[in-house]
N, C-alpha and C positions, 0 to 999 in steps of 0.2 A: 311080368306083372309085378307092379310095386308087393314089396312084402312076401313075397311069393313062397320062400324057404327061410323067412327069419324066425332064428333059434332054434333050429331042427337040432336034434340032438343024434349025433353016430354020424352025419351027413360026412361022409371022407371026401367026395371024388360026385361032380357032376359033368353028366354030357348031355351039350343043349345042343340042338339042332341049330344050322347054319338058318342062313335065311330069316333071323332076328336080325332089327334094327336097331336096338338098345337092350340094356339091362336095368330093369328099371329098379324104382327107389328101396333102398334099404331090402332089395331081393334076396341078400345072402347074409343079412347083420346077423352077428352075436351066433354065428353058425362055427361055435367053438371048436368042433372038430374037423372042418373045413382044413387039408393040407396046402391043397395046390388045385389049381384052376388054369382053365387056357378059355379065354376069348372065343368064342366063333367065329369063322369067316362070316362077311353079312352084319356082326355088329360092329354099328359106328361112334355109340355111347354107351360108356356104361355111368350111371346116372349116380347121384348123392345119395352118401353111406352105402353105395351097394353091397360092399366087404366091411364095413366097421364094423370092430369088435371080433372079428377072426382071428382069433388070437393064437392060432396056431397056423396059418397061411403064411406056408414060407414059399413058393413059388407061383407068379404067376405070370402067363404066355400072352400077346396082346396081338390078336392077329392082322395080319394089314390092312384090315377094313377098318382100325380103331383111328378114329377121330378126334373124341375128346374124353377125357376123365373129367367127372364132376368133382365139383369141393369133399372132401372128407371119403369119397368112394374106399381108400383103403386106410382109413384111418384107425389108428389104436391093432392095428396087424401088427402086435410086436415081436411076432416070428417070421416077418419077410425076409428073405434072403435074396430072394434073386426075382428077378422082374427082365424079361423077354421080349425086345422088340422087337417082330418081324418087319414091323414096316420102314423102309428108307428114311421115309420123313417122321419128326418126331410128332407124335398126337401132341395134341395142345393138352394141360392140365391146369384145371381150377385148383390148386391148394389140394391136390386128389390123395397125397402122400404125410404124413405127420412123421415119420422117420425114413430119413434118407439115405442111414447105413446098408440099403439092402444094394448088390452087386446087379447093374444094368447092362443086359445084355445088348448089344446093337450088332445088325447088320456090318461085315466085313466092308471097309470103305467110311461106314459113315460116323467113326467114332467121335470123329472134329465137328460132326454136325449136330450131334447130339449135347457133345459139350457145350456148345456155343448158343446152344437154344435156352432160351429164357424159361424154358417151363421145366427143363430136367439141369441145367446149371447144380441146384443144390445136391445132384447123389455125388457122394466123391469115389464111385469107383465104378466107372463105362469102360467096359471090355467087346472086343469085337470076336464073333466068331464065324 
């Protein structure tokens, strides 16, 4: 649900059932204490500002059903570190990211494919494991 958790205050650690098809708008903004998150299996968007303003979101897992990142989804997250992509193929993203220092994990194999994709181009450090 759009708005769903914005601004919860103490919110460390959520677990959302599989079997969603998005995460909808501004569901986790300004959710300060937010560290790390993982995707569910089952979602294939996660929707505009869903993370903005997590400002202590340093990790977050994006499971093989992710499709697309909306514009600004983790925007102003100036504690990401590290960003996890299960799936082979890169998810497409709208402008999803505002800082691109954080370490992308890819898939063993597909690190050339990740570079070469027009939507993750900008992080400069795709590791494979």
């Amino acid at each position: 649900a759009p708005e769903a958790f914005r601004g919860v205050e103490g919110l460390k650690e959520v677990a959302l059932p599989e079997k969603m098809d998005e995460i909808g708008t501004e569901a986790f903004r300004d959710c300060r204490d937010l560290t790390s998150f993982t995707v569910p299996q089952g979602v294939r968007f996660v929707e505009e500002s869903t993370f903005e303003g997590c400002t202590s979101l340093a990790t977050v897992t994006l499971s093989k059903s992710v499709e697309r990142l909306r514009k600004d989804a983790f925007k102003d997250c100036t504690a990401l570190r590290r960003i996890v992509c299960i799936k082979k193929y890169p998810p497409i993203v709208e402008d999803a990211f505002d800082n691109h220092d954080a370490t992308v994990v890819v898939p063993k194999g597909m690190l050339n494919t990740y570079y070469v994709s027009k939507y993750w181009k900008d992080f400069n450090n795709v590791v494979e494991e």
